[in-house]
N, C-alpha and C positions, 0 to 999 in steps of 0.2 A: 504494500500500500504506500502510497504518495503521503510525507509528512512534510508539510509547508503551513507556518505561521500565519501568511498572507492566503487567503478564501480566494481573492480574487485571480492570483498566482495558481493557487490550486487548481480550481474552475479549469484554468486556462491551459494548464500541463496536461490535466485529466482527460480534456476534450481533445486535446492531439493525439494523445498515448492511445484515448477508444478509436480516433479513427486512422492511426498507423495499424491498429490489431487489426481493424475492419479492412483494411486495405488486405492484410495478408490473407485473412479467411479468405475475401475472394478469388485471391490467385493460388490459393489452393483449390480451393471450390472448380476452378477453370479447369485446372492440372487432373485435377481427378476427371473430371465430366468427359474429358479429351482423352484419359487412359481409359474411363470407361466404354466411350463410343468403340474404343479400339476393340476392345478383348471381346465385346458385345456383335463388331463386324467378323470376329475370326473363330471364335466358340458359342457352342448352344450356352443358353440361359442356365442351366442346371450347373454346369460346370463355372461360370463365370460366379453364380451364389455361395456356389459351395469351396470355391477358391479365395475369397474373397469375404467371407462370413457375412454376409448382407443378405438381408429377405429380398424376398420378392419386390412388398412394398416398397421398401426403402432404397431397394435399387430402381422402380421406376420412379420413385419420388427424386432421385439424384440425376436422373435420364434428362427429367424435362424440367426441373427447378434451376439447376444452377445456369450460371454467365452463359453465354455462348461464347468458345474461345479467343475470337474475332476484336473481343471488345477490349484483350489486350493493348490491342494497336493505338487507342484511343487514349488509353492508360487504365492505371491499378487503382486511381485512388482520385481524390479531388482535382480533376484536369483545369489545368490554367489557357486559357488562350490569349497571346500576347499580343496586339493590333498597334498597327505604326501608327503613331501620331505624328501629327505638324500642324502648322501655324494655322489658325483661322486668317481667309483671305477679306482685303477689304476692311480690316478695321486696325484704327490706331494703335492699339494696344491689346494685338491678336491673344488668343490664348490656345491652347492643343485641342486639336480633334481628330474622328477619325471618317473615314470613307463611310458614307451609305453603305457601298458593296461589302464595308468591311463587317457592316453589322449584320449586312443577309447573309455574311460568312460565317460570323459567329451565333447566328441564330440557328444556322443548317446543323453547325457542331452542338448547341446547348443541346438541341434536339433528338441529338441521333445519340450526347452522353444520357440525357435523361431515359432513354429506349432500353439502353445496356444498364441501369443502374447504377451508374456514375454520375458524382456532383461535377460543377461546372461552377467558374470565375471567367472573367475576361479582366483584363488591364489594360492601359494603354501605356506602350512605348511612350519615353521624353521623347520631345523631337531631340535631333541630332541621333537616335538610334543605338544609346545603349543601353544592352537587357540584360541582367544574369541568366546566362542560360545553364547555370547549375545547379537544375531544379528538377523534381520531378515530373512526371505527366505532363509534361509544357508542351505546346503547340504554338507557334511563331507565326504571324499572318504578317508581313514586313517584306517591300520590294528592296535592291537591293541602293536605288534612289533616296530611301529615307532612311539606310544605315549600315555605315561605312565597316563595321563590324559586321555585318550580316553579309555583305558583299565581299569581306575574306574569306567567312568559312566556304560563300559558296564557289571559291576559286581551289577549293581541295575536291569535285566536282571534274573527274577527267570526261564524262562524258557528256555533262549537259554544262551548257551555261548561259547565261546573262548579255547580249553584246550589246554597244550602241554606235548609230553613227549618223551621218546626215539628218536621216529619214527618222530618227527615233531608235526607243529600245527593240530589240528582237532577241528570241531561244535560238542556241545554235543544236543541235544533236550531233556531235560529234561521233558519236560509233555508225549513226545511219548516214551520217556528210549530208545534214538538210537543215536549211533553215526556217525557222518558223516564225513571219509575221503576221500580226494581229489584224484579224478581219477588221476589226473597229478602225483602223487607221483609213480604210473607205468605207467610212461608214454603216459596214454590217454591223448588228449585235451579238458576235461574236468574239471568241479571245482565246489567244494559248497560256496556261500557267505551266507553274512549276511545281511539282509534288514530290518532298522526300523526308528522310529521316538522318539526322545529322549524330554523330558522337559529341557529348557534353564534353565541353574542354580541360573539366576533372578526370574525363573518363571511369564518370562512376553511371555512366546510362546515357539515352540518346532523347533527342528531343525532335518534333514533328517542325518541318518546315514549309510553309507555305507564300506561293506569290505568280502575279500575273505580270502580262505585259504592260497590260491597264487593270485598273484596280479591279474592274468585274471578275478579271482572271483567277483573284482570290475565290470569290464565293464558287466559281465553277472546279478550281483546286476541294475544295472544303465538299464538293457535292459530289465529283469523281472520287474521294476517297472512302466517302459513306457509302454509294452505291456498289464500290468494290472492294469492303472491308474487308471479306468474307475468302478471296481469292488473293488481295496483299496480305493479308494475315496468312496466308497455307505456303504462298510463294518466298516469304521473307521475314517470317516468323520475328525473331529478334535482331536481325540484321538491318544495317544500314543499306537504302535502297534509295535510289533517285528516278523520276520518271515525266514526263508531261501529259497537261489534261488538255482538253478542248472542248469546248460548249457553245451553248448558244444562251441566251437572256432576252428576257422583257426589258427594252430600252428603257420602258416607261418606269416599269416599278423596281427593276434590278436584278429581280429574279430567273434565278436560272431555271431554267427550259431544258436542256439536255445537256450531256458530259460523257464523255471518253478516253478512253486512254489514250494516247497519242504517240508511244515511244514504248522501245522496249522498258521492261523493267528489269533496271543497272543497278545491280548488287556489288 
């Protein structure tokens, strides 16, 4: 038990330590469900009960209750989603905000954490673009124009990146030799992003990265990665993986309309 003079100290140790534990149960909870689907694909029921001491019930009650493994990807525990900030345009004494597209971004994610049984945060980046990124379950929604630190890590990146020149920014794909500019720049409502998963610079975990060419690129990153949790999670488990999405959006409201993958997916 927790001994602290200060209640309010207490309170506050208390409520991390319950849900650091809750964090773990459910990545056990995953672990198991995933050995189960296993043994349950390769042996009868009888044998899988009686190897494993579990009834009937409470091997289906373990079938269909816990996480689905997918939700990994998303994270283990209270997911943070990190959105760039910069300056409000147009006024004297601007203050930070962030894109429209950036909040149908992180609405697409509250959404799809709340589905899997995951809490959700968002922050917003300072401008100028520096984040701690040694953190857990963090997701990054930041081009690499609003942070000069975001725009190193993603130069460790052999086969996608970031370019710009006359015309604007554009994705190169280096392993397919194609480059990718943005429908939007003639006017389609369309956009190429960028989808991957970076090593934390302590190298004690990885964190999700997200960004487009134009900001809608984000939320179409953020809705290619929900619709193909299920196949990036089986493809790249806990590995660092980089990829491109591509979509289409409602010009009007922001929302995206459809998503795909766009590149191999670079492990």
């Amino acid at each position: 038990m927790l001994s602290c003079g200060d209640d309010f100290q207490l309170v506050r140790q208390s409520s991390a330590m319950i849900e650091e534990y809750q964090g773990r149960v459910r990545d056990l909870s995953v672990g198991r469900k995933a050995a189960l689907d296993r043994l349950t694909s390769k042996y009868e029921r009888p044998e899988v009960l009686a190897r494993t001491g579990l009834s009937p019930s409470r091997l289906t009650q373990l079938l269909t209750a816990a996480p689905r493994p997918e939700r990994a990807l998303l994270g283990t525990g209270t997911v943070i989603v990190a959105l760039g900030g910069k300056h409000e345009a147009g006024k004297d004494r601007p203050g930070v905000t962030i894109s429209e597209e950036d909040v149908v971004a992180w609405e697409l994610l509250r959404t799809a954490c709340d589905e899997h049984g995951l809490k959700s945060l968002y922050e917003v980046i300072p401008v100028g673009g520096a984040i701690n990124l040694n953190r857990p379950n963090l997701t990054v929604i930041c081009g690499p124009r609003l942070s000069p630190q975001l725009a190193q890590i993603l130069e460790s990146d052999s086969n996608l990146s970031f370019e710009k020149d006359q015309f604007g920014w554009y994705l190169v794909d280096h392993g397919a030799g194609r480059i990718h500019r943005s429908p939007a720049d003639n006017g389609e409502p369309a956009d190429y992003a960028y989808l991957g998963r970076f090593p934390r610079p302590d190298g004690k975990g990885h964190f999700l990265y997200m960004a487009g060419i134009h900001a809608t690129g984000c939320a179409i990153a953020a809705h290619c990665l929900i619709n193909n949790l299920k196949r990036l999670h089986t493809e790249v488990k806990k590995k660092r993986f980089s990829m491109l999405a591509k979509g289409t959006f409602d010009p009007m409201t922001k929302q995206v309309l459809t998503s795909e993958i766009a590149s191999e997916i670079y492990k």
